[in-house]
C-alpha positions as CSV (number, residue, x, y, z in Angstrom):
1,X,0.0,0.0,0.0
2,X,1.2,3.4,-0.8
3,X,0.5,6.6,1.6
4,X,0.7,10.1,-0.3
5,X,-1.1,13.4,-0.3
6,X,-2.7,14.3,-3.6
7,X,-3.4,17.7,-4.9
8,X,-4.8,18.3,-8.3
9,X,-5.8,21.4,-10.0
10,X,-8.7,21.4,-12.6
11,X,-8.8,23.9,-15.2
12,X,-10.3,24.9,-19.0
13,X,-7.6,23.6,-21.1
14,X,-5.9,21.1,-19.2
15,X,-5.6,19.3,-15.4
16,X,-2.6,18.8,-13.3
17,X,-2.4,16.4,-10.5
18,X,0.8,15.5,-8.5
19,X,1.4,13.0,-5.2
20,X,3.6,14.0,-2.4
21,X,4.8,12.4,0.2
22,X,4.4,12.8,4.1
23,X,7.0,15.5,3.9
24,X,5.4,17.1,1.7
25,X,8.1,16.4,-1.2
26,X,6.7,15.8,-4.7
27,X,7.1,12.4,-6.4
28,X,9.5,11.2,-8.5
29,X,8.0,11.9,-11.7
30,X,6.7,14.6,-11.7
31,X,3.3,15.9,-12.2
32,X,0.7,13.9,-14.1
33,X,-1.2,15.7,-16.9
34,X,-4.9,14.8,-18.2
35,X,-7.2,16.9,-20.3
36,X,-9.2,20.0,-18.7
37,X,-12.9,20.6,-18.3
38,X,-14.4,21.3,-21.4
39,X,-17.8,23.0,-22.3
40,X,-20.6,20.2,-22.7
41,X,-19.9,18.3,-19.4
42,X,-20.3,17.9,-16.1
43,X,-17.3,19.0,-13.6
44,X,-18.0,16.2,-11.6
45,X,-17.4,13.7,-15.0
46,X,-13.8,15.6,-15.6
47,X,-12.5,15.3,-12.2
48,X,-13.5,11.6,-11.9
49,X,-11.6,10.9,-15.7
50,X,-8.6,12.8,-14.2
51,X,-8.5,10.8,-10.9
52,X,-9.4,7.7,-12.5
53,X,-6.0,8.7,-14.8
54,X,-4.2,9.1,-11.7
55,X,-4.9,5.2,-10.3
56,X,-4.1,4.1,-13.4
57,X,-0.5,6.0,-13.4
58,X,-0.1,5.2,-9.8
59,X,-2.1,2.5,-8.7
60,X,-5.4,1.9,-7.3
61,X,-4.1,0.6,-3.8
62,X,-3.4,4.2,-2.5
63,X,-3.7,5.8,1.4
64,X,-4.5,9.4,0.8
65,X,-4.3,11.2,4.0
66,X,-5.5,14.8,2.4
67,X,-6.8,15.3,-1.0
68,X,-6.6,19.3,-2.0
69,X,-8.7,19.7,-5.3
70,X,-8.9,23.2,-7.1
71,X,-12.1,23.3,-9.6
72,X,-12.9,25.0,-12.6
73,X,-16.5,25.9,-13.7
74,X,-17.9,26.7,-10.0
75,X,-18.2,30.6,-10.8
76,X,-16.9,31.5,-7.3
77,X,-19.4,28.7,-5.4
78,X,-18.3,26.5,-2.5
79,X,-18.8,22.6,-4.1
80,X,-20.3,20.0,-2.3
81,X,-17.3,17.9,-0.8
82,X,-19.2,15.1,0.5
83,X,-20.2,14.7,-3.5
84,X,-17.5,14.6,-4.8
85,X,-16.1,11.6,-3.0
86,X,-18.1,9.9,-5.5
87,X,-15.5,10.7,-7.9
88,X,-12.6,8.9,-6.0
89,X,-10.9,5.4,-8.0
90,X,-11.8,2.5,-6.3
91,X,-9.9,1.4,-3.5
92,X,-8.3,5.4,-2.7
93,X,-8.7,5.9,0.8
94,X,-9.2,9.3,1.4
95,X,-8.9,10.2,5.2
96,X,-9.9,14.4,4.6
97,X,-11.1,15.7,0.9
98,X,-10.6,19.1,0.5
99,X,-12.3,21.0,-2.8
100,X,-12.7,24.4,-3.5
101,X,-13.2,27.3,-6.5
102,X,-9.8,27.0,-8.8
103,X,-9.6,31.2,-7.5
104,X,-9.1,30.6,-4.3
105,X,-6.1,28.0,-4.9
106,X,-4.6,31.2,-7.4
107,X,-5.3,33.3,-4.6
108,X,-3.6,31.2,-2.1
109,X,-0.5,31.0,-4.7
110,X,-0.2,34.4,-5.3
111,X,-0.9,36.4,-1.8
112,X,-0.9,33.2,0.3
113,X,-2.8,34.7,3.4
114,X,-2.5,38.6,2.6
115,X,-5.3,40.9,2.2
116,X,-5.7,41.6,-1.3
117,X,-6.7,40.6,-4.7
118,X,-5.5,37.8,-7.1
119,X,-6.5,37.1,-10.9
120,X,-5.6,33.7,-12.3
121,X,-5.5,34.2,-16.2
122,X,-5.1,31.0,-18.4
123,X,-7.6,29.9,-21.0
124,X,-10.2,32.0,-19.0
125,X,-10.0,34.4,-16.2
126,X,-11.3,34.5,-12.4
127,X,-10.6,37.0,-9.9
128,X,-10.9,36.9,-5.9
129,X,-10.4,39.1,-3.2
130,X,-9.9,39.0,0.6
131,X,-10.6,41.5,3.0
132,X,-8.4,39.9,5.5
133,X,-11.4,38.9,7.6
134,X,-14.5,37.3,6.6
135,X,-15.2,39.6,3.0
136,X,-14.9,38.0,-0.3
137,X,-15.6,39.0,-3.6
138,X,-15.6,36.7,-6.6
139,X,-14.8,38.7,-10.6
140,X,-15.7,36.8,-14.1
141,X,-15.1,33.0,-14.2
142,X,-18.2,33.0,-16.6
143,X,-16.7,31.0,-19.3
144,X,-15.5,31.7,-23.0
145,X,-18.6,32.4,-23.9
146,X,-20.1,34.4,-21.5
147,X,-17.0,36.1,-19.7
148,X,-13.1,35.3,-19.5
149,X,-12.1,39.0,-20.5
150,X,-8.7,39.6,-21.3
151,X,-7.8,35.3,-20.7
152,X,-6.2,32.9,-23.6
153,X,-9.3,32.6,-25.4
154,X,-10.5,36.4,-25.7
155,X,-6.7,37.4,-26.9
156,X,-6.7,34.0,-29.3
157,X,-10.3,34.9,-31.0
158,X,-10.2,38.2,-31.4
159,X,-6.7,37.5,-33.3
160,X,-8.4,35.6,-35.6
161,X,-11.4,37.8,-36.1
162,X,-9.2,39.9,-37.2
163,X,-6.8,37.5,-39.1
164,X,-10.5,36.9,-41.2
165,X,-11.2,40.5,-41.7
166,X,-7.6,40.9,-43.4
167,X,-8.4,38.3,-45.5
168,X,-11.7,39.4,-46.2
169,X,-10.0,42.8,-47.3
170,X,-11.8,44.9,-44.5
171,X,-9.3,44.9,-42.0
172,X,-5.7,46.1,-41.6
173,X,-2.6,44.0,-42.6
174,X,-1.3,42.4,-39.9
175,X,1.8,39.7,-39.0
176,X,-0.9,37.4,-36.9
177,X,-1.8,35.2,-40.2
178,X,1.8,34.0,-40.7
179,X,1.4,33.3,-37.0
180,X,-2.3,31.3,-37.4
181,X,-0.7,29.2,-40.3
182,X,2.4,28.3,-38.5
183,X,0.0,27.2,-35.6
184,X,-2.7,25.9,-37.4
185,X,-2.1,25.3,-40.9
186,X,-3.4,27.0,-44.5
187,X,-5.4,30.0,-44.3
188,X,-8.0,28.1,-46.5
189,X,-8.5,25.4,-44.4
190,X,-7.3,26.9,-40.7
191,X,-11.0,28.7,-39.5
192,X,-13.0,25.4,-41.3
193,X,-10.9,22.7,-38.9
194,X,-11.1,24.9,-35.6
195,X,-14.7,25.1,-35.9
196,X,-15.3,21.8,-36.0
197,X,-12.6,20.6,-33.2
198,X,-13.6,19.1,-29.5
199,X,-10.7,21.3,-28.4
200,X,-11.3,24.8,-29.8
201,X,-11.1,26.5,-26.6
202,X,-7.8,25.5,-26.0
203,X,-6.5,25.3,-29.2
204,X,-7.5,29.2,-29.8
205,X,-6.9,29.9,-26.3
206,X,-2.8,28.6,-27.0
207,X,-2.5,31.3,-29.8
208,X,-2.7,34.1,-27.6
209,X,0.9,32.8,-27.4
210,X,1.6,34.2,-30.2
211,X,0.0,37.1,-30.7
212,X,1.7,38.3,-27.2
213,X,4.9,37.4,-29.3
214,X,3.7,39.5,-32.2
215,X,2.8,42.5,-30.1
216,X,6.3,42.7,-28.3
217,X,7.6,43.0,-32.0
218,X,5.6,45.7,-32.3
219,X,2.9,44.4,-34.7
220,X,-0.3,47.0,-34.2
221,X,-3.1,44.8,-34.5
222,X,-1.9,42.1,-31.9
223,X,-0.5,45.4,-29.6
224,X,-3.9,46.5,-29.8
225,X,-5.9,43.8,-28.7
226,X,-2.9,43.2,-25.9
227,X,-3.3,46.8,-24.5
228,X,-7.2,45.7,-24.4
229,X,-6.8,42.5,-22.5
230,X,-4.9,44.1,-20.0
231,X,-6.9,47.0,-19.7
232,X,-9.8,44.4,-19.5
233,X,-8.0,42.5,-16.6
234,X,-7.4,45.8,-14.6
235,X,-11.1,46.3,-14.8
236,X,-11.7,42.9,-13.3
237,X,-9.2,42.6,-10.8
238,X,-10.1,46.6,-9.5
239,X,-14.1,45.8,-9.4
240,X,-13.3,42.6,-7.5
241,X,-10.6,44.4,-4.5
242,X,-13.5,46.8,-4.2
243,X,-16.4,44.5,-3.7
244,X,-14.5,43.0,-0.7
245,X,-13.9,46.4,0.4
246,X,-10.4,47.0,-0.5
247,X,-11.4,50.6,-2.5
248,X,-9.1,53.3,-1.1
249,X,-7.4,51.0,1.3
250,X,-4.1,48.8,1.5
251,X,-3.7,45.4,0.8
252,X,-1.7,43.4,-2.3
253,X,-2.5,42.5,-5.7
254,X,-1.3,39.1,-8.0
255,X,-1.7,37.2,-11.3
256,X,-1.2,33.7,-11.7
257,X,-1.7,31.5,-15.0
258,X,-0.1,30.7,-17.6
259,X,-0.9,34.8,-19.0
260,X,0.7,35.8,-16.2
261,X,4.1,34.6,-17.9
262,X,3.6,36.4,-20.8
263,X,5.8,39.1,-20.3
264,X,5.9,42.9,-19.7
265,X,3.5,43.6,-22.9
266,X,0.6,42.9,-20.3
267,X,1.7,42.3,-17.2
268,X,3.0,46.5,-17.3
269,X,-0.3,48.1,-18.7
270,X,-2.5,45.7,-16.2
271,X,-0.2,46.5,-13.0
272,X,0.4,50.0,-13.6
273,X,-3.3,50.3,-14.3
274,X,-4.4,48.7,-11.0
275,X,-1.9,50.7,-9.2
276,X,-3.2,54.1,-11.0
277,X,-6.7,52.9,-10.1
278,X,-6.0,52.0,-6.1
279,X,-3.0,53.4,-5.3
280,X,-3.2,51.4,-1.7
281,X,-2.6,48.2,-3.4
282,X,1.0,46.9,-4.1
283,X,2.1,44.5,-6.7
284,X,3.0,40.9,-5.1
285,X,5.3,39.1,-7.8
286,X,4.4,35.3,-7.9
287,X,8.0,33.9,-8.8
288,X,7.0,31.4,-11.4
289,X,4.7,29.7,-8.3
290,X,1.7,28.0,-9.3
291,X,-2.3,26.9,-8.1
292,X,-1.1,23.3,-7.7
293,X,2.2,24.4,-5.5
294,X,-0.6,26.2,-3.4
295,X,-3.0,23.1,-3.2
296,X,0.2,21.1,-2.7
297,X,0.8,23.1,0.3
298,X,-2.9,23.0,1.6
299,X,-2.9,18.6,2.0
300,X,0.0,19.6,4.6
301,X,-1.8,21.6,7.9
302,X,-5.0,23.1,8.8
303,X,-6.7,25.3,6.8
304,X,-5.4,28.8,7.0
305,X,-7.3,31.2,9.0
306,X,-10.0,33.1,7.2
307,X,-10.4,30.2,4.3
308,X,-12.7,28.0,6.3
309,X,-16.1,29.4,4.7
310,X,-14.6,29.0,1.1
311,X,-12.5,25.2,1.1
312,X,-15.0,22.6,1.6
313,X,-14.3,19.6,3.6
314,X,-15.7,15.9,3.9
């Protein structure tokens, strides 16, 4: 029998799980990665494919003393723990589940227990806030469809809107069609086989890659829509701090995703804007740490202080 905590971190595009030891040192290994949560499904279907991956990598004879699980999809809700046991491989013994909103992981990654503000930006975007005490506020999360402003997928499709109207001849010239072919084939063919793939989100969502690339070179279109996403992700994070009721007081602010490692292009507009915006907030840098280091953390003590009401236990 094998005893390990488990922490695994449920997102859009894709899901990463990793087992530690007692210590609290990751596996030999390294992290195990299974496909995200994509529209069309259940949450509760995705997380039992990506545990039932997990026994199958590790083995189904497994002594779990705390399982941390960070979810997608929950739009700043507290999940049902007890539920979600239903999800566990059979014969994981799991003495303490602990689930909660994929935000509040980010937020435990990028302020830890400070007062403040965190916005995880991948394929989609969420933002949470703390007031230090028992206020929290919960910005976007809403989905591709409905929300995500300024995440992977907004930057991704709005490059190719406009990589559609230069074809079409209405819009401007711009270096972001060499980009879409190199990524996803002939021009002719490239916006017939994305509508049509399972994995659009993502796939789309993995160009804003490139177009971050393309802006830093100084191309205008993909500067422009850059300058928007970031102004779009100052919104969100500075409507969020003040809904916990961090307007016109002190506390920190973060970003964590795979966005967040983009570069100055964004990362300068969106801080400086925050700061112009709430000048009592200061700039945390998250050192290249991620949700699942957090949730890694989390299998290892009590719950901190403060994140009782929003990490659900069973």
């Amino acid at each position: 029998m094998t005893v390990a905590h488990v922490a695994l971190d449920l997102g859009q595009t894709g899901c990463r799980v990793r087992r530690l030891d007692l210590a609290g040192a990751a596996w030999p290994g390294g992290d195990l990665q299974v496909p995200g949560h994509g529209a069309g499904g259940s949450v509760d279907a995705t997380l039992r494919r990506a545990l039932q991956s997990a026994a199958d990598a590790w083995g189904s004879d497994l002594e779990i003393p705390c399982l941390a699980i960070g979810l997608t999809g929950l739009h700043g809700r507290i999940p049902e723990a007890p539920r979600l046991r239903g999800s566990l491989p059979p014969g994981w013994r799991v003495a303490e589940l602990r689930a909660m909103d994929d935000s509040i992981g980010a937020y435990l990654c990028g302020l830890e227990t400070r007062t403040g503000v965190v916005v995880v930006v991948g394929t989609g975007v969420a933002a949470t806030a703390w007031d230090g005490a028992d206020r929290w506020a919960h910005g976007d999360g809403r989905g591709p469809l409905l929300g995500d402003w300024g995440g992977g997928f907004w930057v991704g499709s709005r490059a190719l809107r406009h990589v559609g109207r230069m074809l079409d001849g209405v819009g401007p010239a711009t270096t972001l069609l060499d980009r879409a072919e190199q990524r996803f084939g002939s021009r002719s063919e490239f916006s017939w086989t994305l509508a049509w793939d399972a994995s659009v989100v993502a796939r789309i969502a993995a160009f804003c890659v490139d177009v971050v690339a393309a802006a830093d070179e100084g191309d205008v279109v993909a500067m422009r829509i850059v300058a928007d996403a970031a102004q779009e992700l100052r919104r969100t994070t500075v409507a969020t701090a003040r809904r916990a009721g961090l307007g016109g007081g002190q506390g920190a602010f973060a970003m964590v995703g795979e966005v967040a490692r983009a570069g100055d292009v964004l990362m300068g507009p969106w801080s400086a804007g925050v700061i112009a915006d709430e000048p009592g907030l200061r700039w945390v840098d998250t050192a290249g740490r991620t949700p699942l280091d957090a949730l890694s953390a989390l299998t290892m003590g009590a719950i901190p202080l403060g994140f009782e009401t929003v990490v659900a236990r069973a």
